[in-house]
VMD Tcl script that builds the backbone (N, CA, C; Angstrom):
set m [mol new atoms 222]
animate dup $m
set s [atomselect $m all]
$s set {name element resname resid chain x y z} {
  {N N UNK 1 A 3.313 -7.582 12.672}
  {CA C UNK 1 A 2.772 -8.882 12.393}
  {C C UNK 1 A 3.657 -9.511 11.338}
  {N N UNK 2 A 3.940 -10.776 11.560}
  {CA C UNK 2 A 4.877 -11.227 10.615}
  {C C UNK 2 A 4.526 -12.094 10.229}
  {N N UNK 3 A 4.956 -12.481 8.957}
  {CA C UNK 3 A 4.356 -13.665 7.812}
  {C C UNK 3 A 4.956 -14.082 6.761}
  {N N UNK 4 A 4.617 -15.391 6.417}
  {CA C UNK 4 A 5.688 -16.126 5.947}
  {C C UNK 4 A 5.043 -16.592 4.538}
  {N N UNK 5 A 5.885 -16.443 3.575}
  {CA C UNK 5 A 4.969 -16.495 1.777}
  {C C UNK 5 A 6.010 -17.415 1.576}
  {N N UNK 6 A 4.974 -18.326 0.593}
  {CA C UNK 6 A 5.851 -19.067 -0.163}
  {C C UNK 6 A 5.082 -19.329 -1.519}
  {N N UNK 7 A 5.724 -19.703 -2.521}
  {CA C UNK 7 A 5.244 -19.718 -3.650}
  {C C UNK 7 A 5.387 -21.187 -4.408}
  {N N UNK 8 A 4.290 -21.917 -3.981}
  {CA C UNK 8 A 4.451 -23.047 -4.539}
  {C C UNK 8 A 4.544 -23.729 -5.615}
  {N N UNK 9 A 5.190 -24.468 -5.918}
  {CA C UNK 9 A 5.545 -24.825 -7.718}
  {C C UNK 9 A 4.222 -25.334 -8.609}
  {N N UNK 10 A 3.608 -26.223 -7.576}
  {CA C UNK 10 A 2.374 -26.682 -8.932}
  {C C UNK 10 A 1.580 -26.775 -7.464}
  {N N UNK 11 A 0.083 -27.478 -8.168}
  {CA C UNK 11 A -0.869 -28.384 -7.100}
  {C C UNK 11 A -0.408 -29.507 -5.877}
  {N N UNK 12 A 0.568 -30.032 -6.199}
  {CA C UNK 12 A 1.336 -31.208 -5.382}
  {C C UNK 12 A 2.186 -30.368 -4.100}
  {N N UNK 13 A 2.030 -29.076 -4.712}
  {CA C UNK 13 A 3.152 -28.679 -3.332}
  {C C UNK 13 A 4.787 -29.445 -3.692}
  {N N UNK 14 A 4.843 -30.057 -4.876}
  {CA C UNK 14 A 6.321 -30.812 -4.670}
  {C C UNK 14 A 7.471 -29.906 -4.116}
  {N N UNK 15 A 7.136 -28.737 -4.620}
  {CA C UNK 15 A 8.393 -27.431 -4.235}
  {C C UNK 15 A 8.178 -26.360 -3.915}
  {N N UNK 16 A 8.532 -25.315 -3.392}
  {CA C UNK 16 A 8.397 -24.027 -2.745}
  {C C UNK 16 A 9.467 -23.366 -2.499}
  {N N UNK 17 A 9.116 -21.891 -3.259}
  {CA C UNK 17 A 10.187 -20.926 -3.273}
  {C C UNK 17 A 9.834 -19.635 -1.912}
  {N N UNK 18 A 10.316 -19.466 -0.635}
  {CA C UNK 18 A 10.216 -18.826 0.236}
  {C C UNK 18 A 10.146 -17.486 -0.508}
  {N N UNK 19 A 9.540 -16.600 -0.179}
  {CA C UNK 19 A 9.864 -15.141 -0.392}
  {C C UNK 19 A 10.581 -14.517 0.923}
  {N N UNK 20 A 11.763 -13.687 0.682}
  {CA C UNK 20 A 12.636 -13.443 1.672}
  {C C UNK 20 A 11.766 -11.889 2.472}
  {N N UNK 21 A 12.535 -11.878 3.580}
  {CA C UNK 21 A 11.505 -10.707 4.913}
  {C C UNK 21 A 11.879 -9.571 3.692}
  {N N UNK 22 A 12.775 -9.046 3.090}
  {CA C UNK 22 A 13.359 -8.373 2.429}
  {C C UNK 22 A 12.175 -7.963 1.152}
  {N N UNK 23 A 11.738 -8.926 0.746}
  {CA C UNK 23 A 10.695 -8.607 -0.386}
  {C C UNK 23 A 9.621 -8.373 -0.084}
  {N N UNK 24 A 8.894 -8.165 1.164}
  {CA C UNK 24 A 7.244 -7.947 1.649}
  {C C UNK 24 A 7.876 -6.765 2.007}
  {N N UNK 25 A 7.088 -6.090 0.865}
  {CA C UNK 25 A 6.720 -4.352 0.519}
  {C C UNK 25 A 5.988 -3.706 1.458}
  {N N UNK 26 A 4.706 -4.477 1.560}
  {CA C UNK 26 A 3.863 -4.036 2.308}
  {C C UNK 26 A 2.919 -5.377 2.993}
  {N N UNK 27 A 2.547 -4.585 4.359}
  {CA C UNK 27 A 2.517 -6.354 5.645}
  {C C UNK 27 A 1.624 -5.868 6.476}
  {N N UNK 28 A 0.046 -5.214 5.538}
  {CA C UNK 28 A -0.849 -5.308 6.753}
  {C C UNK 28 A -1.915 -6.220 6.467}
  {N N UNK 29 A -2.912 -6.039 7.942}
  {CA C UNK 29 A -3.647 -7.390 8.230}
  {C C UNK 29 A -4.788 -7.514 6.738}
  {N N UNK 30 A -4.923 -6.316 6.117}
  {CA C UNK 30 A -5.429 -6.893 5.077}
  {C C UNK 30 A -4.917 -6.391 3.549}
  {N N UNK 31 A -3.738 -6.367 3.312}
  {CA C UNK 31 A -3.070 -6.157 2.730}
  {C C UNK 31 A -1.907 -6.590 2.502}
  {N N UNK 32 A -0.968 -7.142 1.408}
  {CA C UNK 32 A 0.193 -8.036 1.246}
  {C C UNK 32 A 0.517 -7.661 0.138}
  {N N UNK 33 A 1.979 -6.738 -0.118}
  {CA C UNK 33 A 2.657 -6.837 -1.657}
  {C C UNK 33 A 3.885 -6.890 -1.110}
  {N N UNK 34 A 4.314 -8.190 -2.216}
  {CA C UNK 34 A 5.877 -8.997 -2.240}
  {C C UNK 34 A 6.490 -8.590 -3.696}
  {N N UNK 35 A 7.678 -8.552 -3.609}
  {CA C UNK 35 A 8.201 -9.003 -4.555}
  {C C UNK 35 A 8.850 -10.322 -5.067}
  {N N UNK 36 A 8.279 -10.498 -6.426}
  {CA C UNK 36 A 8.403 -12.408 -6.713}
  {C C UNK 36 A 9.256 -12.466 -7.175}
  {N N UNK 37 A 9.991 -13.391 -6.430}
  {CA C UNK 37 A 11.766 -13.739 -6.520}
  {C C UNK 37 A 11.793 -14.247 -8.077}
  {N N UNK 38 A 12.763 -14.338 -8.346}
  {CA C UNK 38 A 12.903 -15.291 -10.158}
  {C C UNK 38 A 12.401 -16.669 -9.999}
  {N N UNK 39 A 11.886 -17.138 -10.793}
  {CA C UNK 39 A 11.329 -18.824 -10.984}
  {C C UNK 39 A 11.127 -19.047 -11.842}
  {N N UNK 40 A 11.593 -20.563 -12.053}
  {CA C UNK 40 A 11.345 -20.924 -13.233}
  {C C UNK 40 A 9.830 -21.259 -14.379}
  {N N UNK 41 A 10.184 -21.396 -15.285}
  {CA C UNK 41 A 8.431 -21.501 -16.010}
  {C C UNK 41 A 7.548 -22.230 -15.403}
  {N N UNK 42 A 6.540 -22.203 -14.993}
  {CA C UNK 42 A 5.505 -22.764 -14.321}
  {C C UNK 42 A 4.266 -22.010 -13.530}
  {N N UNK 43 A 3.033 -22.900 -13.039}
  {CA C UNK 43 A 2.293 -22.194 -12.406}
  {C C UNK 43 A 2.520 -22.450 -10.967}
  {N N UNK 44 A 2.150 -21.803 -10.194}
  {CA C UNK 44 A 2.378 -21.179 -8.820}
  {C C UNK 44 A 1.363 -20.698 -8.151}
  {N N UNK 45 A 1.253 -21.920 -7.085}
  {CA C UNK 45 A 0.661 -20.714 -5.860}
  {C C UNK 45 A 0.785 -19.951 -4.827}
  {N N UNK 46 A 0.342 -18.919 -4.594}
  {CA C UNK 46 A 0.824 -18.172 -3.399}
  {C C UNK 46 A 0.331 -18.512 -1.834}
  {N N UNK 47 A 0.759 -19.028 -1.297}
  {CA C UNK 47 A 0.633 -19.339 0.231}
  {C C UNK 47 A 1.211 -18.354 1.006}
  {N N UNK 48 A -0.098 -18.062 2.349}
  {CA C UNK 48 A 1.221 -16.857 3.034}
  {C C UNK 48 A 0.736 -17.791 4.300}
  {N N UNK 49 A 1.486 -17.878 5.168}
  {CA C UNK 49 A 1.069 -18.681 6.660}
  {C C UNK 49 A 1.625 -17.899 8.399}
  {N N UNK 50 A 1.030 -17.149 8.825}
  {CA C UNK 50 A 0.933 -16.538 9.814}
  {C C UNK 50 A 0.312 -16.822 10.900}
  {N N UNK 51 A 0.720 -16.508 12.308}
  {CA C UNK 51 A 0.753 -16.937 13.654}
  {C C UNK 51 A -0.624 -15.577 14.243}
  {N N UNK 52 A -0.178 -14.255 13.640}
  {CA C UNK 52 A -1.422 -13.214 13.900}
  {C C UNK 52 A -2.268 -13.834 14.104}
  {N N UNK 53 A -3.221 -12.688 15.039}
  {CA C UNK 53 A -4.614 -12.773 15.097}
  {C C UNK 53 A -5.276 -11.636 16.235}
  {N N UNK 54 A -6.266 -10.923 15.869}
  {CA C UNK 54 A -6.839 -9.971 15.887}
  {C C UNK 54 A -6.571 -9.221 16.698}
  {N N UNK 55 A -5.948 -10.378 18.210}
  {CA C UNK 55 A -5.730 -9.249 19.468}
  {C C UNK 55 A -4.775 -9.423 19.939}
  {N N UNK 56 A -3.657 -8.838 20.802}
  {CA C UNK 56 A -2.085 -8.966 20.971}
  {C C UNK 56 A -1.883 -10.399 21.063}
  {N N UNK 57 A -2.591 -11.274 21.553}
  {CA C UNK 57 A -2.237 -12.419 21.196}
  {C C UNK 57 A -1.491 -13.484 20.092}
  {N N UNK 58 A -0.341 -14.460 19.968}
  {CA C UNK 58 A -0.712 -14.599 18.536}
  {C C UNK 58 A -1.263 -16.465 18.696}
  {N N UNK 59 A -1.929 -16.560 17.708}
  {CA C UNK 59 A -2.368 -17.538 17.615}
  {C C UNK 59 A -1.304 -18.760 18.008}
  {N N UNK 60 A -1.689 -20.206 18.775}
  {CA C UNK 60 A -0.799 -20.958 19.016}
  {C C UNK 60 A -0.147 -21.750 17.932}
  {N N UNK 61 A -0.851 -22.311 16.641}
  {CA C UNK 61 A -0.383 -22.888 15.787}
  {C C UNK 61 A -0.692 -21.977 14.693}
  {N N UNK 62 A 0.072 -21.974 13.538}
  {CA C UNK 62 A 0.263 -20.831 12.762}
  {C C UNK 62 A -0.397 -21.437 11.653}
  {N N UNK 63 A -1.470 -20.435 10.873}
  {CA C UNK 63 A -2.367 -20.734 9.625}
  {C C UNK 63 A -1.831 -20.583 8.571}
  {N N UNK 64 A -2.322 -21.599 7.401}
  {CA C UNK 64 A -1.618 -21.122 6.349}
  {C C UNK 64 A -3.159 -20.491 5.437}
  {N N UNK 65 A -2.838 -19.954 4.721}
  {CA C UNK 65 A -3.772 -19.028 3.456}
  {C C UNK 65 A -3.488 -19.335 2.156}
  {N N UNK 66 A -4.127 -20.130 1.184}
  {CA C UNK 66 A -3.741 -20.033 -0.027}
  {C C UNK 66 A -4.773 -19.369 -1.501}
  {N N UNK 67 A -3.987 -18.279 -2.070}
  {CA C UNK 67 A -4.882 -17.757 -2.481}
  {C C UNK 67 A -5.180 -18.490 -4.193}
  {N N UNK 68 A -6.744 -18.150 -4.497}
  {CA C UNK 68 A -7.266 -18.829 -5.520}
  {C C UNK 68 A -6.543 -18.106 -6.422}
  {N N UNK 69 A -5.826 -17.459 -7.104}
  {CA C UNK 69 A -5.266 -16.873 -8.217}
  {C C UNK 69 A -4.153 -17.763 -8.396}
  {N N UNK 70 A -3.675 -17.765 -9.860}
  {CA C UNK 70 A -2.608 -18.852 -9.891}
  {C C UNK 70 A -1.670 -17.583 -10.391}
  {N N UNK 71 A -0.410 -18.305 -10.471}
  {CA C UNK 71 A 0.334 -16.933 -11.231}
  {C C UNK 71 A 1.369 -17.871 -11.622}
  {N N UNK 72 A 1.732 -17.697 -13.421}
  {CA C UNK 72 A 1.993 -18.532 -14.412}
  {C C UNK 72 A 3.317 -17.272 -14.976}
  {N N UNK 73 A 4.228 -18.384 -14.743}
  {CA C UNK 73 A 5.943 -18.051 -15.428}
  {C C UNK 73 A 6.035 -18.462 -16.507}
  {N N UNK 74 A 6.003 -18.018 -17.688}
  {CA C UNK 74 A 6.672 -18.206 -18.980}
  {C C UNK 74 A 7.821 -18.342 -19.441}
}
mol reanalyze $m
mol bondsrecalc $m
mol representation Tube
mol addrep $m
């Protein structure tokens, strides 16, 4: 199952830092650890947006997920 993270710069979405296939550690359906590329100071959200879905099928338009935790660069 494959999935696509990005780490957005603020609330506006103005910018987004992709996380590369290379940094998802671990990629199951309920489970996700990345490693977070360098960025600059700011808060961030994590978006992951995937096509999966429950049965070999994959979904036709691909969902995005954004999770309520913020995660803040100093």
């Amino acid at each position: 199952m494959k999935k696509t993270v990005f780490l957005a710069a603020d609330i506006c979405h103005s910018a987004a830092t992709k996380v590369v296939e290379g940094d998802i550690m671990v990629n199951n359906p309920s489970e996700l650890m990345i490693i977070i590329p360098a960025l600059p100071a700011g808060t961030y959200q994590l978006e992951v947006t995937t096509q999966y879905s429950m049965g070999k099928q994959w979904l036709k338009e691909p969902r995005t997920s954004v999770f309520e935790k913020t995660l803040t660069v100093k």
